[in-house]
N, C-alpha and C positions, 0 to 999 in steps of 0.2 A: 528439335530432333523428335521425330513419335515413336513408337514405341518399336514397329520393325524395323527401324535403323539401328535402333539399343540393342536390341533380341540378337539382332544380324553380326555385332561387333562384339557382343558375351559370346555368342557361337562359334565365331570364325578365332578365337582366341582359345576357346575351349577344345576348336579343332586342330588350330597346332600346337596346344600343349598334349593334347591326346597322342599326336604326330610323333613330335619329340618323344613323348614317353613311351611309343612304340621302338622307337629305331636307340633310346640308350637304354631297356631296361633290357636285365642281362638273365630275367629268368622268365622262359617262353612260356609260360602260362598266363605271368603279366602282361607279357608283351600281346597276346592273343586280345586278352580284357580291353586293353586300349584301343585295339583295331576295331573292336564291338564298341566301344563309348565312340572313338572317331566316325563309324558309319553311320550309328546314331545321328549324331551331327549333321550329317550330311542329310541324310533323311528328310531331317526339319527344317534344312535350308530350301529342300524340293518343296515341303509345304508353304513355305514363304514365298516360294517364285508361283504355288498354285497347282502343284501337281501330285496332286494325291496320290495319285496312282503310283508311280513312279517310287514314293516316300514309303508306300507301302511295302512294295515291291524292297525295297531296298532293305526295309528291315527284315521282312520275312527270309528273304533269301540270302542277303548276306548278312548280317548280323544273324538270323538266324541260324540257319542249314547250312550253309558254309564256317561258319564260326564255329557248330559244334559239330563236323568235323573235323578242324585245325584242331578243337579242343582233344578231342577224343584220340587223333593222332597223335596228337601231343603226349596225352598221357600215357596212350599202349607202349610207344615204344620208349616213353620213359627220357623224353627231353630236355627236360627241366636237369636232370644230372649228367648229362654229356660232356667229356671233358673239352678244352677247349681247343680249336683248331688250329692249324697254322695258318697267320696270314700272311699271303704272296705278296713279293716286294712292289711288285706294279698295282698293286688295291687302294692303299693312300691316296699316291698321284692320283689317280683315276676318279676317287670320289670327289679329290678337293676340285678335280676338274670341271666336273660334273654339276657341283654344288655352287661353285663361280659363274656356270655356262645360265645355270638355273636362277639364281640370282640375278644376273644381269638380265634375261629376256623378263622377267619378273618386273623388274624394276621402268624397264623399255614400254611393258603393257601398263602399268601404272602411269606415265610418263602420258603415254597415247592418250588413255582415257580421261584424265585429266584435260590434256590439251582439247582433245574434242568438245563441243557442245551438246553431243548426241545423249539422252537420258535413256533409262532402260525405259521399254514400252510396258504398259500394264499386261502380264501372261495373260492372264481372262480369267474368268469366273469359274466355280466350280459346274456349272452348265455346261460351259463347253468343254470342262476335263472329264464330263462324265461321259458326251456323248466321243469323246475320242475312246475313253473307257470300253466301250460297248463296242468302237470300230478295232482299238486292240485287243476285243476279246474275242473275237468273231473271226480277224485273221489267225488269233493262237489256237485255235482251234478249228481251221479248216485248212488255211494253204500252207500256214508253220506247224502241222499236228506231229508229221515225223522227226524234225529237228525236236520238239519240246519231245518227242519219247525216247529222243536217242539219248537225246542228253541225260534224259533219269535215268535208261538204263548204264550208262556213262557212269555217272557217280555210283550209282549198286556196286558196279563193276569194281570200283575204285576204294570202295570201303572193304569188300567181300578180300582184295587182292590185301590193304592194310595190315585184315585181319589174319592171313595164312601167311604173312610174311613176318609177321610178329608173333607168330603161335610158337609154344613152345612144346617142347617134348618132355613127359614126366620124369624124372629126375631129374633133368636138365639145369644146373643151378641158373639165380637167376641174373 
């Protein structure tokens, strides 16, 4: 075994206990934290497959800026103390549905790739993730320039709205 098979199997266990710990921890600021260690993860799996960019991209954006949003929503309107909701009688069935349907194609693609002879191909060098680098950056800013500004102002939009929907009035207890 060398060392990115070891790295790849601490990682991928790292990333479903981070998983796990997102979907049973019952106080959403933890549960936030674990989504940022789980994208983590994911990140450094893009640098293992060779794609810098991508690994980057991932932490900046969503572990970063996306994350302290959730945080920041989180904290404004005060999540962490909400009491707890009703759950509708068809939610159970549904997940355990879901999580069996999951499971089993899981298990199917294991099965596949196993059975196959086919190896992953080497992704390529950091050469050629740079000059893709340079052809992704050249498109985000000439033929994708309006999508990448709608979208920032998108998110303005979306924090600006947070913020007046969560504002309160003086006196107003809290």
């Amino acid at each position: 075994m060398d060392f990115t098979l070891i790295l790849f199997f601490i990682l991928a266990a790292t990333a479903v206990a981070t998983a796990l710990g997102l979907l049973i921890s019952r106080n959403a600021v933890y549960a936030a934290l674990f989504l940022v260690l789980n994208l983590t993860c994911v990140a450094i799996f893009y640098l293992l497959l060779g794609a810098p960019f991508i690994a980057m991209a991932q932490v900046t954006v969503y572990a970063g800026a996306i994350m302290v949003l959730f945080l920041f929503v989180i904290m404004l309107l005060g999540a962490e103390k909400l009491p707890k909701g009703e759950v509708l009688p068809f939610q159970r069935p549904l997940a355990i549905g879901a999580a069996v349907i999951l499971l089993a194609e899981s298990g199917y693609l294991l099965f596949q790739r196993f059975r196959s002879a086919a190896l992953l191909q080497n992704p390529g060098t950091v050469e050629n993730s740079m000059d893709s680098l340079r052809e992704m950056a050249s498109l985000l800013f000439t033929d994708y320039l309006l999508p990448f500004e709608v979208t920032s102002v998108l998110l303005l939009v979306a924090m600006i709205g947070a913020i007046v929907l969560t504002k309160r009035e003086k006196g107003e207890p809290a």
